[in-house]
PQR file with spaces between the fields and no chain letter, atoms N, CA, C, O and H, PARSE charges and radii, in Angstrom:
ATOM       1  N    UNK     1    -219.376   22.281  142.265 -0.4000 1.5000
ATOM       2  CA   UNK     1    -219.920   23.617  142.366 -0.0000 2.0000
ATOM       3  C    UNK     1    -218.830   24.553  142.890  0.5500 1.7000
ATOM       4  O    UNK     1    -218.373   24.175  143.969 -0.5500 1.4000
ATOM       5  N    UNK     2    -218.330   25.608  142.433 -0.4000 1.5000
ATOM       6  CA   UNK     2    -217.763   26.582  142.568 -0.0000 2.0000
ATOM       7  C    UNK     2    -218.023   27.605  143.961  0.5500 1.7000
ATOM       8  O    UNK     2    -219.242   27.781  143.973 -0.5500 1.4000
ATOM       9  H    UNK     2    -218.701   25.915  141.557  0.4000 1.0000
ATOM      10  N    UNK     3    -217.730   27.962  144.523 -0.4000 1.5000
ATOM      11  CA   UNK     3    -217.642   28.899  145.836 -0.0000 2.0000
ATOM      12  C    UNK     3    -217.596   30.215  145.340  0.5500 1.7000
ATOM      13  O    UNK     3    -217.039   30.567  144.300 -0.5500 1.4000
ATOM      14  H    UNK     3    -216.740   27.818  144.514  0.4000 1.0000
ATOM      15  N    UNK     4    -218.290   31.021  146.244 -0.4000 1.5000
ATOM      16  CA   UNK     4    -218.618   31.963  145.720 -0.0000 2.0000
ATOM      17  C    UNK     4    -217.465   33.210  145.855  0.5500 1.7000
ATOM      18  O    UNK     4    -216.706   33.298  146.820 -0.5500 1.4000
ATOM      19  H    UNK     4    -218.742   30.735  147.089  0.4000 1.0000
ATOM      20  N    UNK     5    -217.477   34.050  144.836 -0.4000 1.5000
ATOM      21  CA   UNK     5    -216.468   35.197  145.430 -0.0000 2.0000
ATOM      22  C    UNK     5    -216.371   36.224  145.927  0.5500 1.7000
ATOM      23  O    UNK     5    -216.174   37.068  145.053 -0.5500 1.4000
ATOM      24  H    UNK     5    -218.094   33.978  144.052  0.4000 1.0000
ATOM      25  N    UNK     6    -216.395   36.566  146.719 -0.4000 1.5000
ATOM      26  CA   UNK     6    -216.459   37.956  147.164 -0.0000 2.0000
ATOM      27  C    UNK     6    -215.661   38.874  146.690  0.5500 1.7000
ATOM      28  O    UNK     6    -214.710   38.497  146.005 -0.5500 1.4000
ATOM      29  H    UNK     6    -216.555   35.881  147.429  0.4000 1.0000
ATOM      30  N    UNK     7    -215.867   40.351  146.952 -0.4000 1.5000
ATOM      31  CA   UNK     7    -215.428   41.548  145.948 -0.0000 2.0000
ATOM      32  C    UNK     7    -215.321   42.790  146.823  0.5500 1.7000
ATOM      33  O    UNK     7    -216.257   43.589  146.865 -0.5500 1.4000
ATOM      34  H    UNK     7    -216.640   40.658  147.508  0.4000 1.0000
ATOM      35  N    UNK     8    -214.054   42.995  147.616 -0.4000 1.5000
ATOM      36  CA   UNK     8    -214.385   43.565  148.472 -0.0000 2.0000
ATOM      37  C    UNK     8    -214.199   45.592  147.649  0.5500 1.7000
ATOM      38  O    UNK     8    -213.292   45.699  146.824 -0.5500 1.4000
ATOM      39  H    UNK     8    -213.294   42.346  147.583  0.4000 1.0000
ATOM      40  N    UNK     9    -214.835   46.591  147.878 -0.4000 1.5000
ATOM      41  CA   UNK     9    -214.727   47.852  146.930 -0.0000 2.0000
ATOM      42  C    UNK     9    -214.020   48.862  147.818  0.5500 1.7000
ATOM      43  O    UNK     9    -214.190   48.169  148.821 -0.5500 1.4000
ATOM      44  H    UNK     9    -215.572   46.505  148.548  0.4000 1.0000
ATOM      45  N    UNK    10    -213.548   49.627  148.161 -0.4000 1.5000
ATOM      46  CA   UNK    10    -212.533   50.287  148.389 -0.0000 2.0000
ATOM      47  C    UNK    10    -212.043   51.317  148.190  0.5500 1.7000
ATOM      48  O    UNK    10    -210.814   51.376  148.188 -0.5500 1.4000
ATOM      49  H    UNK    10    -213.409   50.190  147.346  0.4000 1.0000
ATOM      50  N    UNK    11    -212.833   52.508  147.949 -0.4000 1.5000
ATOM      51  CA   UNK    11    -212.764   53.934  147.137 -0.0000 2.0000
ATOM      52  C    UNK    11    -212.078   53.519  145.717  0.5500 1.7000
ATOM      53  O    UNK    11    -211.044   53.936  145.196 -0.5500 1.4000
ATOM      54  H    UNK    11    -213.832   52.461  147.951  0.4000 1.0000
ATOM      55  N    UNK    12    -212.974   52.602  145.303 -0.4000 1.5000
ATOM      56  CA   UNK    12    -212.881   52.326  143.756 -0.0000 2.0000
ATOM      57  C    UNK    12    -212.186   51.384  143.567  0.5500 1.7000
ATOM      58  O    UNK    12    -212.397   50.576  142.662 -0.5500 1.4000
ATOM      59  H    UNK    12    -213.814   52.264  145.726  0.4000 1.0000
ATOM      60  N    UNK    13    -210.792   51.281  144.756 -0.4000 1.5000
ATOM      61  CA   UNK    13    -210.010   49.634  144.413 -0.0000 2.0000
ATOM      62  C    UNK    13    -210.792   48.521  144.211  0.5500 1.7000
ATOM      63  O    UNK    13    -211.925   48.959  144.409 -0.5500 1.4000
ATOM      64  H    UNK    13    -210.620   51.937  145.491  0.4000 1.0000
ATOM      65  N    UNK    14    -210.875   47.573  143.990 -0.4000 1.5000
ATOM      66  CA   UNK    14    -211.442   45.846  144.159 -0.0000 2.0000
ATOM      67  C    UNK    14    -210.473   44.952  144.210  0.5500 1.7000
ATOM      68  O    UNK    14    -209.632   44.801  143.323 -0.5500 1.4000
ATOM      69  H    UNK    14    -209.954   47.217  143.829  0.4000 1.0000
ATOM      70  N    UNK    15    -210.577   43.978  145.799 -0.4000 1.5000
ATOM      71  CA   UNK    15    -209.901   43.221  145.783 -0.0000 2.0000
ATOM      72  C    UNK    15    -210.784   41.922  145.838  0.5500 1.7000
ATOM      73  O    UNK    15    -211.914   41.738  146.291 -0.5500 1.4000
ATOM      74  H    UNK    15    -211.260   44.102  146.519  0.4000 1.0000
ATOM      75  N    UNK    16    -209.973   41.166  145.282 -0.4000 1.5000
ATOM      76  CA   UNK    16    -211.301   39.329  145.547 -0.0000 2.0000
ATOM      77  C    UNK    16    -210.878   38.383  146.700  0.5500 1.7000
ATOM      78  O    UNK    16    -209.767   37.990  147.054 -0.5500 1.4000
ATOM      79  H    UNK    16    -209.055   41.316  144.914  0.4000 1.0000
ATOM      80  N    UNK    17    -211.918   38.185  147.091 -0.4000 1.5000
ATOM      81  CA   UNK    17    -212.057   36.917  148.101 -0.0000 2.0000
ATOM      82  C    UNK    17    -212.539   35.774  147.955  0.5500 1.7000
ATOM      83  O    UNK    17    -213.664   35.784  147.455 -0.5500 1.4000
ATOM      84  H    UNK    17    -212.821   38.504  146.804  0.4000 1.0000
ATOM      85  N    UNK    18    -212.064   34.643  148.234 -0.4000 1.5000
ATOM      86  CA   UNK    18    -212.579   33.448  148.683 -0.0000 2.0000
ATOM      87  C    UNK    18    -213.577   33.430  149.741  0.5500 1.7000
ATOM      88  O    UNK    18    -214.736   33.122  149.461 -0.5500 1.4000
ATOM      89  H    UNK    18    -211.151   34.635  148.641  0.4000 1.0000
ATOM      90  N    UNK    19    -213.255   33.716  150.873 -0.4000 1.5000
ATOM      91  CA   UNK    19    -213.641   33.789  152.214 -0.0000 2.0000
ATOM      92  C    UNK    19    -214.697   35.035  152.601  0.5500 1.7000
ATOM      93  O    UNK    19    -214.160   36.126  152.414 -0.5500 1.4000
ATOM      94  H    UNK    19    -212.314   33.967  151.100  0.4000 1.0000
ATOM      95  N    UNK    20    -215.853   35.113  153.018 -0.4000 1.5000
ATOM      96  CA   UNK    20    -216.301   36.420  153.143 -0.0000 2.0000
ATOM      97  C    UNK    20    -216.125   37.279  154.151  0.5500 1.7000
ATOM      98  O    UNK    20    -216.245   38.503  154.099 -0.5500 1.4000
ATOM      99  H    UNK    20    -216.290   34.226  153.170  0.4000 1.0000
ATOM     100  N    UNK    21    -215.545   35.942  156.002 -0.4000 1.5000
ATOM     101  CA   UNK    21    -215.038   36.687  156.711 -0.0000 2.0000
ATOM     102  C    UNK    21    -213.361   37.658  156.186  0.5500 1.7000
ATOM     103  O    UNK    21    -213.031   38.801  156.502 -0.5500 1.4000
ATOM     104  H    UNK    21    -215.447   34.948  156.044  0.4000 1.0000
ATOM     105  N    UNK    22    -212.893   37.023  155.643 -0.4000 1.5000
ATOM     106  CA   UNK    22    -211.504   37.725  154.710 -0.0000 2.0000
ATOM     107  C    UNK    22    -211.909   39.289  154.561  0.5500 1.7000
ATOM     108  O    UNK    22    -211.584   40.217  155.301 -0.5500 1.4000
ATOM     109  H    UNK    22    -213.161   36.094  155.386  0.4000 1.0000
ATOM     110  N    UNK    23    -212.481   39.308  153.731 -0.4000 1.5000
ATOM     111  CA   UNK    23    -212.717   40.122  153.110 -0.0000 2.0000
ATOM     112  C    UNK    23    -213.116   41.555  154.042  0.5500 1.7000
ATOM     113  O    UNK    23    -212.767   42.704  153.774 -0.5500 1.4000
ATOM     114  H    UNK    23    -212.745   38.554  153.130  0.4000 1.0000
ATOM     115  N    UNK    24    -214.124   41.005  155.449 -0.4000 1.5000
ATOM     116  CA   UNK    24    -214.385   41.646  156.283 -0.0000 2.0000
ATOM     117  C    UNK    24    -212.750   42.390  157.537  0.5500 1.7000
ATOM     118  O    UNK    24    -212.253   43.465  157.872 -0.5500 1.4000
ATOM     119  H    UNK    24    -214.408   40.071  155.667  0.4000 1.0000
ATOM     120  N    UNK    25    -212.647   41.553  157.663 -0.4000 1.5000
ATOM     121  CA   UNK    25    -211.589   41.655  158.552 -0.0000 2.0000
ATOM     122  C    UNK    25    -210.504   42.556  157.433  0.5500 1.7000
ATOM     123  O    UNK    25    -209.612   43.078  158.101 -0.5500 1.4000
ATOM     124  H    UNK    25    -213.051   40.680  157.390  0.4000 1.0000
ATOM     125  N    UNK    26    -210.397   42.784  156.323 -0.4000 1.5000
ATOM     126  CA   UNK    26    -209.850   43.687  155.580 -0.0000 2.0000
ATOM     127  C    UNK    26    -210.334   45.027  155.256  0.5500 1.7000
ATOM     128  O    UNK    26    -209.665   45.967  154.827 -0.5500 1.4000
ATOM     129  H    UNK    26    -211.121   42.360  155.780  0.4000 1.0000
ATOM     130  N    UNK    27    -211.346   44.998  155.467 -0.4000 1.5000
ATOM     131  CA   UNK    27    -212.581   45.964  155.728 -0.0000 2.0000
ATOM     132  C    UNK    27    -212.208   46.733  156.944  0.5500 1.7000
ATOM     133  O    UNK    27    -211.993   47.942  157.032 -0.5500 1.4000
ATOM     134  H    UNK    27    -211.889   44.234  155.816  0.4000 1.0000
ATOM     135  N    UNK    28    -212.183   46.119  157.562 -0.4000 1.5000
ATOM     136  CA   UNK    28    -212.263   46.792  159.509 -0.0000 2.0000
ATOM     137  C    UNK    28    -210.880   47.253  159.350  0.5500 1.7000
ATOM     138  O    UNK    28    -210.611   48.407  159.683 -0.5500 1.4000
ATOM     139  H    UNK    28    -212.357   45.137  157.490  0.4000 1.0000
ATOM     140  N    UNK    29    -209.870   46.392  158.825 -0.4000 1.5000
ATOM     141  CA   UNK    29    -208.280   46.995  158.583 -0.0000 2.0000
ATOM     142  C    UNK    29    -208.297   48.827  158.005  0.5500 1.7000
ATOM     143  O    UNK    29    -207.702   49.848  158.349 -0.5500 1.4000
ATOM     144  H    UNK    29    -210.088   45.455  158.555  0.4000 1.0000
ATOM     145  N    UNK    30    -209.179   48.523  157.125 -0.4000 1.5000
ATOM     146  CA   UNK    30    -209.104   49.633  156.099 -0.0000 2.0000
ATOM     147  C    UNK    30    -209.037   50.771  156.680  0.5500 1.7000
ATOM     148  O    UNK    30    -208.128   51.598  156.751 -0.5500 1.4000
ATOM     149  H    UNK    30    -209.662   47.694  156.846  0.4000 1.0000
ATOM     150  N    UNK    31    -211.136   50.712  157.506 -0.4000 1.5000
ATOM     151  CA   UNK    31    -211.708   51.360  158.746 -0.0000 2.0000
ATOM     152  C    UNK    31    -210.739   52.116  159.411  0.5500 1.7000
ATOM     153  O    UNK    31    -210.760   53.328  159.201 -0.5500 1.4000
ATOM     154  H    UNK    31    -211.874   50.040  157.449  0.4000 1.0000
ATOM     155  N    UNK    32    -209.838   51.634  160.218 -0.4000 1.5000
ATOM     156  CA   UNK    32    -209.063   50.835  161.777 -0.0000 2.0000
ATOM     157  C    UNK    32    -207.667   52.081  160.985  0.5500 1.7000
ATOM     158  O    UNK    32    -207.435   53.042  161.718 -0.5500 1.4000
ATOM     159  H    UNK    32    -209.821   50.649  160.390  0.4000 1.0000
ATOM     160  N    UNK    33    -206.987   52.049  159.869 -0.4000 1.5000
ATOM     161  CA   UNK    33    -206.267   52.935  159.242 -0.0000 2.0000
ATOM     162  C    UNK    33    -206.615   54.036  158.648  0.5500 1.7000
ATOM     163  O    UNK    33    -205.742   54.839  158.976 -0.5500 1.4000
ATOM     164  H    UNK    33    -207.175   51.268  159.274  0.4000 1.0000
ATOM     165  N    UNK    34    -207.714   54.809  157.653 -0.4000 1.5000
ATOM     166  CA   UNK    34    -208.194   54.865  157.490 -0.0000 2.0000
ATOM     167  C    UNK    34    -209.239   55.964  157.554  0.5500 1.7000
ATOM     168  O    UNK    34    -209.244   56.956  156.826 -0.5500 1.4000
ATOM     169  H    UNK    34    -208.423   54.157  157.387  0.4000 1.0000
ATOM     170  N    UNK    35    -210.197   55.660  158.578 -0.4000 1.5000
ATOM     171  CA   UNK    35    -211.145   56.418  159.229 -0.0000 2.0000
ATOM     172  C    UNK    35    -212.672   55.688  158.643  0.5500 1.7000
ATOM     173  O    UNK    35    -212.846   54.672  157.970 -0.5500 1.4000
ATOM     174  H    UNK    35    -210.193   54.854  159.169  0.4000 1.0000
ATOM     175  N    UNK    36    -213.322   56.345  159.022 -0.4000 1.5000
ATOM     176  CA   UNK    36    -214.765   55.957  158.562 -0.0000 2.0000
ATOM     177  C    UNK    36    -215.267   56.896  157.408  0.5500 1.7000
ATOM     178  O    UNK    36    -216.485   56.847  157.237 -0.5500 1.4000
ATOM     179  H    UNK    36    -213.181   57.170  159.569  0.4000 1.0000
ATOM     180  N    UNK    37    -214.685   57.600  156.720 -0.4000 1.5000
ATOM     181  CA   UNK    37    -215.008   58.204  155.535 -0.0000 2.0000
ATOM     182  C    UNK    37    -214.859   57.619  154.373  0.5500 1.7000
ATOM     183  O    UNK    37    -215.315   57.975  153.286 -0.5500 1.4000
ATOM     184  H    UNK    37    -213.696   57.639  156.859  0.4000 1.0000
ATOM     185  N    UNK    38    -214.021   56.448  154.704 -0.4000 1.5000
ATOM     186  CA   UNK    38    -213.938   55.349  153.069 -0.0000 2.0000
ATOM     187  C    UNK    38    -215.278   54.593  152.372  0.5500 1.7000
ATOM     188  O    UNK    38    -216.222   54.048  152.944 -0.5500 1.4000
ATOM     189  H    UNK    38    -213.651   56.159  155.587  0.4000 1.0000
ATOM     190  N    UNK    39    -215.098   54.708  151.371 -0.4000 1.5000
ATOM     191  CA   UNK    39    -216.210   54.297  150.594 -0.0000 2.0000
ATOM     192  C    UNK    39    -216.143   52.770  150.473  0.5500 1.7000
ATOM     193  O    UNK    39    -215.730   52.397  149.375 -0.5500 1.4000
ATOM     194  H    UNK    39    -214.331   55.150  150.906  0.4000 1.0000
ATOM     195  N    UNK    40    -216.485   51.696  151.437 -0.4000 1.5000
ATOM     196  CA   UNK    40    -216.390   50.071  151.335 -0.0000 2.0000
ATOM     197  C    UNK    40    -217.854   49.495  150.910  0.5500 1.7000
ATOM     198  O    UNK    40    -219.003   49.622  151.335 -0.5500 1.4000
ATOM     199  H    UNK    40    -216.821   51.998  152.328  0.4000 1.0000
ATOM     200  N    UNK    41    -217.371   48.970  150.115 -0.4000 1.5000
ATOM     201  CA   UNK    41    -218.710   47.860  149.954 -0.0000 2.0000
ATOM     202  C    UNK    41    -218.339   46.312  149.753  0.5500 1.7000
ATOM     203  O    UNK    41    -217.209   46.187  149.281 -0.5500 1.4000
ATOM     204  H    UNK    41    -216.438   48.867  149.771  0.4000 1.0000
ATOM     205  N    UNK    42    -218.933   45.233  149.965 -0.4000 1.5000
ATOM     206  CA   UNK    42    -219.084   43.878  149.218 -0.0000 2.0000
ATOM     207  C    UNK    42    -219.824   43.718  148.207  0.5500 1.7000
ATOM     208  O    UNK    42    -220.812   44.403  147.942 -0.5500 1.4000
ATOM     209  H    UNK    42    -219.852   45.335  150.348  0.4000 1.0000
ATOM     210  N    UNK    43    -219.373   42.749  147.535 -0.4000 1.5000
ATOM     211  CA   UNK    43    -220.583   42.460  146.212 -0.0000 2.0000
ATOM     212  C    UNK    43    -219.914   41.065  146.359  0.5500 1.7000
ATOM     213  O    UNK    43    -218.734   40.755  146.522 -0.5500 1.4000
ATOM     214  H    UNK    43    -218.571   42.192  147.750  0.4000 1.0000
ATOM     215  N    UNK    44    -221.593   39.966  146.195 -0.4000 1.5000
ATOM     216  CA   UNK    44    -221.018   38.462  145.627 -0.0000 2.0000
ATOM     217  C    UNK    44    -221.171   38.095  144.300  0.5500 1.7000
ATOM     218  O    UNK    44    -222.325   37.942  143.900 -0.5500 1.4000
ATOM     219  H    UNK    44    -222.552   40.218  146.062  0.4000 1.0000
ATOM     220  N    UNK    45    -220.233   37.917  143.520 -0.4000 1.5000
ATOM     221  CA   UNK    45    -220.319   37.705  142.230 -0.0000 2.0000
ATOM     222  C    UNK    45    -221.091   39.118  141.525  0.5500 1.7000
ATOM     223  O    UNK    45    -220.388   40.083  141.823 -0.5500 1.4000
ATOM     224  H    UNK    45    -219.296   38.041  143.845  0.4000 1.0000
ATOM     225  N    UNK    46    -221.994   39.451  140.902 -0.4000 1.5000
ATOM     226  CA   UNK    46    -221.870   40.837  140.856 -0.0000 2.0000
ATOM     227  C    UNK    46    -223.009   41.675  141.041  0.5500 1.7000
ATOM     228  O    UNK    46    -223.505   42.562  140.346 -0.5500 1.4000
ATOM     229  H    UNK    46    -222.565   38.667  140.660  0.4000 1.0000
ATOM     230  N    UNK    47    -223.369   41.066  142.396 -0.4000 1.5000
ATOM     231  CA   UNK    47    -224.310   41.380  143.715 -0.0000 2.0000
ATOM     232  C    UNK    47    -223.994   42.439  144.836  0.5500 1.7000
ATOM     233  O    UNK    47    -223.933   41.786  145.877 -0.5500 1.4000
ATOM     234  H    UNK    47    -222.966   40.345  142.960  0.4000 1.0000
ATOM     235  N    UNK    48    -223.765   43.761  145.111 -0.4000 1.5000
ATOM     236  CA   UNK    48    -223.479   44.326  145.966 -0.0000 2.0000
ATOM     237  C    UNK    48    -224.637   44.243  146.951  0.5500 1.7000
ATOM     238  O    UNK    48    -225.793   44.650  146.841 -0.5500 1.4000
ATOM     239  H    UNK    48    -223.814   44.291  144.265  0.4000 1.0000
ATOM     240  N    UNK    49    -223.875   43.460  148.176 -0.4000 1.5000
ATOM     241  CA   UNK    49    -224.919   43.294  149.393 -0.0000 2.0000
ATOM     242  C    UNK    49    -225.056   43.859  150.532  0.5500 1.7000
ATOM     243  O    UNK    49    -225.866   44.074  151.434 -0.5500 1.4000
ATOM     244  H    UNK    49    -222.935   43.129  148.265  0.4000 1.0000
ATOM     245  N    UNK    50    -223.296   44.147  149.978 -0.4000 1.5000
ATOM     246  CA   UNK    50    -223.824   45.107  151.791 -0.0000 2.0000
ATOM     247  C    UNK    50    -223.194   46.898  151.377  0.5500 1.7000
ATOM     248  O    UNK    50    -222.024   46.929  151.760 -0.5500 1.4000
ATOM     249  H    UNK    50    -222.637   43.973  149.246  0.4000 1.0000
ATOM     250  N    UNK    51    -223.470   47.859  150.949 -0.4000 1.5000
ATOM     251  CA   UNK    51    -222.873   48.978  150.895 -0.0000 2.0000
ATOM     252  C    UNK    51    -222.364   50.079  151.727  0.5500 1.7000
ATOM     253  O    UNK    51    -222.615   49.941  152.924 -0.5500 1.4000
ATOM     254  H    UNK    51    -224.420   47.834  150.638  0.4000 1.0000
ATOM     255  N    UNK    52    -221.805   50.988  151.445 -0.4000 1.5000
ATOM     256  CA   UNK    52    -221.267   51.705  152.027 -0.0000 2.0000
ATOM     257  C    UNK    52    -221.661   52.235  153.304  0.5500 1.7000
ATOM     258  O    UNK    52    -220.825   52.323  154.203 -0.5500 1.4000
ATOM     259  H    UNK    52    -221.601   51.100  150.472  0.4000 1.0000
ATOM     260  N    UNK    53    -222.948   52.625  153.483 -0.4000 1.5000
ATOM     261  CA   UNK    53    -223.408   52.897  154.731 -0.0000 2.0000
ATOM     262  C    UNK    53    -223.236   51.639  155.861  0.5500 1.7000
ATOM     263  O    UNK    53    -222.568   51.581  156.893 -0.5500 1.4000
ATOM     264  H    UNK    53    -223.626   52.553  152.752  0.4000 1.0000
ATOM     265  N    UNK    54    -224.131   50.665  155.208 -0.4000 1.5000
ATOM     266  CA   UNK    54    -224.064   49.694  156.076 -0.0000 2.0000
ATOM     267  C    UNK    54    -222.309   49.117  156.886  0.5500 1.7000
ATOM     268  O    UNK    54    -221.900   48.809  158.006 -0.5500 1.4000
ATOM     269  H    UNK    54    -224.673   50.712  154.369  0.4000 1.0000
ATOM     270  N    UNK    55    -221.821   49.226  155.655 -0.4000 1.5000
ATOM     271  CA   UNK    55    -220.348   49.010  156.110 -0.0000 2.0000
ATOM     272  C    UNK    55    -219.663   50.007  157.277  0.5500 1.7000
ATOM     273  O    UNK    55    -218.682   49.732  157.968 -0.5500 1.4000
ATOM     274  H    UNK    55    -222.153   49.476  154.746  0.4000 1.0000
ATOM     275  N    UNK    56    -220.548   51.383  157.304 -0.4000 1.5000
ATOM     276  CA   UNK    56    -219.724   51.953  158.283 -0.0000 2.0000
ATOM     277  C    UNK    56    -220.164   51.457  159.469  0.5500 1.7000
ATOM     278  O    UNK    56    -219.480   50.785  160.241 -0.5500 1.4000
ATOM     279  H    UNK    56    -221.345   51.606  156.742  0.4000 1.0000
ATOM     280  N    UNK    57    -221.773   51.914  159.689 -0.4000 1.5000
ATOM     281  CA   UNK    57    -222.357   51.158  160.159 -0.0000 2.0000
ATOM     282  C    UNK    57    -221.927   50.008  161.572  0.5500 1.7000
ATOM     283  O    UNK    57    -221.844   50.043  162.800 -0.5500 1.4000
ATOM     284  H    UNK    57    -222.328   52.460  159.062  0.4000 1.0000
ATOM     285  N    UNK    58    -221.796   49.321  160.763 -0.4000 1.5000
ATOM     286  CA   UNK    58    -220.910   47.703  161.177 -0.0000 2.0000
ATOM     287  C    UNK    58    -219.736   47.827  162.088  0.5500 1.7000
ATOM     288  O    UNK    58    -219.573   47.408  163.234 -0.5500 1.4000
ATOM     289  H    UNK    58    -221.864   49.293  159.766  0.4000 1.0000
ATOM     290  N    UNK    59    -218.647   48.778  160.973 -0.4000 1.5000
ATOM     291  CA   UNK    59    -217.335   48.856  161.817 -0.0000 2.0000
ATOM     292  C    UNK    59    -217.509   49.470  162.921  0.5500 1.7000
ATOM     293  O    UNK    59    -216.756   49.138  163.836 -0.5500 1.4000
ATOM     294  H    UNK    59    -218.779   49.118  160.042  0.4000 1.0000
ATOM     295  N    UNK    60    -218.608   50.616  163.211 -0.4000 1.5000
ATOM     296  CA   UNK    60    -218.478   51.717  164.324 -0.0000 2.0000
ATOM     297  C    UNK    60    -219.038   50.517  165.345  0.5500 1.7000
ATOM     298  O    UNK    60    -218.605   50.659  166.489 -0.5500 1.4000
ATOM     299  H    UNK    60    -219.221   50.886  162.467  0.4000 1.0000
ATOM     300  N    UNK    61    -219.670   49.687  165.211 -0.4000 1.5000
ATOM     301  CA   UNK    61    -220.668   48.373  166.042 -0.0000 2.0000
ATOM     302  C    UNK    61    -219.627   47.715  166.480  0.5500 1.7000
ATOM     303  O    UNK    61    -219.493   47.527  167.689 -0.5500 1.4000
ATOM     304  H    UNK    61    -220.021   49.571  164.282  0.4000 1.0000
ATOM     305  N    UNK    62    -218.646   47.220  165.502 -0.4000 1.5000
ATOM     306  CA   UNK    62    -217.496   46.072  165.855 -0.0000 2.0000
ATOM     307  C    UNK    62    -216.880   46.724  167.158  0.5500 1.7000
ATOM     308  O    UNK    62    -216.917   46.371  168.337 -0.5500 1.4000
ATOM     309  H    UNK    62    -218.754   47.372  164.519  0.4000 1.0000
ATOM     310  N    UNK    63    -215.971   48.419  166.154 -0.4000 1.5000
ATOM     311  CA   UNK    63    -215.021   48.584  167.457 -0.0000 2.0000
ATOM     312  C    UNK    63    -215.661   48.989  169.121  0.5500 1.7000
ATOM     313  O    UNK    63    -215.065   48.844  170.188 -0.5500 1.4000
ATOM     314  H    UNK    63    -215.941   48.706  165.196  0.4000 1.0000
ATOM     315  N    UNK    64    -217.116   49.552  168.883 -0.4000 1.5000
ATOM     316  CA   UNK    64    -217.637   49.814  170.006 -0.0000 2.0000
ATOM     317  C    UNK    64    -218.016   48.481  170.694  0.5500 1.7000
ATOM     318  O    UNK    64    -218.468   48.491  171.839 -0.5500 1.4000
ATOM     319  H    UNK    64    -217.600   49.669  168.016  0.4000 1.0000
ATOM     320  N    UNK    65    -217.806   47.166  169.901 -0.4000 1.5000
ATOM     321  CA   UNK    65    -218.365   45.755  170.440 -0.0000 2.0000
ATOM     322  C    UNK    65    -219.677   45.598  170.737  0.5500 1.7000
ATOM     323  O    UNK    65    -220.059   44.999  171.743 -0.5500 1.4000
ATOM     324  H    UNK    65    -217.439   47.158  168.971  0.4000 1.0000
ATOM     325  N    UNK    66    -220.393   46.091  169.940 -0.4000 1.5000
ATOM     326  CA   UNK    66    -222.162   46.183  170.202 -0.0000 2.0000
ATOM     327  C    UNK    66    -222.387   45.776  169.002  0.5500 1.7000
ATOM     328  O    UNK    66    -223.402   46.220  168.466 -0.5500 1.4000
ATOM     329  H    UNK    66    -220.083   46.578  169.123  0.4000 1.0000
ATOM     330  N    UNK    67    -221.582   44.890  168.283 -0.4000 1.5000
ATOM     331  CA   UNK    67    -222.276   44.032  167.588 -0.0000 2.0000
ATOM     332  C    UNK    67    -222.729   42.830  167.804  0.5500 1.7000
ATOM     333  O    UNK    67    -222.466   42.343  168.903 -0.5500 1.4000
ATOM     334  H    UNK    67    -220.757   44.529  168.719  0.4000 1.0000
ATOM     335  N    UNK    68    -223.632   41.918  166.699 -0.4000 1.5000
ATOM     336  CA   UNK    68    -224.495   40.850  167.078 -0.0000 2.0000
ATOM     337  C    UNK    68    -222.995   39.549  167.113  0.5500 1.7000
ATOM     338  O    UNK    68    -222.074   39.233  166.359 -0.5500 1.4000
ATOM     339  H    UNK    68    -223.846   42.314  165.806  0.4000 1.0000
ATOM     340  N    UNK    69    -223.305   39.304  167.932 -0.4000 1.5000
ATOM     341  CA   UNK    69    -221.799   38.201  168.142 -0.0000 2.0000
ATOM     342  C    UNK    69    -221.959   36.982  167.339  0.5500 1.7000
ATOM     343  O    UNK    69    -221.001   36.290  166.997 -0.5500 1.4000
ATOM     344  H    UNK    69    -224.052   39.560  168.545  0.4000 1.0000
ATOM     345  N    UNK    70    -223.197   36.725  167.039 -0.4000 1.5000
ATOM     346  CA   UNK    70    -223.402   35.157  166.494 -0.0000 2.0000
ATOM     347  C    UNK    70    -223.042   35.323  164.959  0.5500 1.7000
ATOM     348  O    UNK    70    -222.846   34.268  164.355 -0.5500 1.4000
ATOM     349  H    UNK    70    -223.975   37.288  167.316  0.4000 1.0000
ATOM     350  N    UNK    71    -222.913   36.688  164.140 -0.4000 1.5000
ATOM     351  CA   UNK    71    -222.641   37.440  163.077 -0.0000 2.0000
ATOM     352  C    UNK    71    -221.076   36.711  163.232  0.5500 1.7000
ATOM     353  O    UNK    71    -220.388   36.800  164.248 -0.5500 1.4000
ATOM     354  H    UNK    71    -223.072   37.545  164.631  0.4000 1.0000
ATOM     355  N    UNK    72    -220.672   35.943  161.932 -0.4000 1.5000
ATOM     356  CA   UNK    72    -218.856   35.227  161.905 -0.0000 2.0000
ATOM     357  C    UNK    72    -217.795   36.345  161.627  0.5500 1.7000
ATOM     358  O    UNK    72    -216.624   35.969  161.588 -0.5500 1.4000
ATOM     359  H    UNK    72    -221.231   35.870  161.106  0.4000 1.0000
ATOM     360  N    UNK    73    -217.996   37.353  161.478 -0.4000 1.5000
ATOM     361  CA   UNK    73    -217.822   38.509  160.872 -0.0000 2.0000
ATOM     362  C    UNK    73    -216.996   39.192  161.869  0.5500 1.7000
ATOM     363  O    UNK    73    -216.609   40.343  161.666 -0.5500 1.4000
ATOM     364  H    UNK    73    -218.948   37.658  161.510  0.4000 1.0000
């Protein structure tokens, strides 16, 4: 069985992942350079699961550290 891929979106770029933390931690890079006005999403295979809002979302949680810790992410 094949592993799934992740797809990370990028104000229109797409890059692919193996890994879904990868993909995240490239995400927060983006964020982290950037700003929070970038348009990020994931999609698995060609599933977008988590979108743009949620993605900001997230990062403003990470760097403030008020995110859910048990999250691998």
């Amino acid at each position: 069985m094949a592993l799934p891929s992740y797809t990370l979106t990028i104000d229109g770029r797409e890059v692919s992942f193996d890994i879904e933390a990868e993909a995240f931690a490239m995400a927060a890079s983006e964020f982290d350079a950037r700003g929070e006005k970038l348009e990020i999403s994931i999609a698995m295979g060609d599933c977008v699961y988590i979108g743009p809002l949620q993605m900001r979302h997230w990062w403003k949680m990470k760097r403030e550290g008020v995110y859910y810790r048990d999250i691998p992410y």
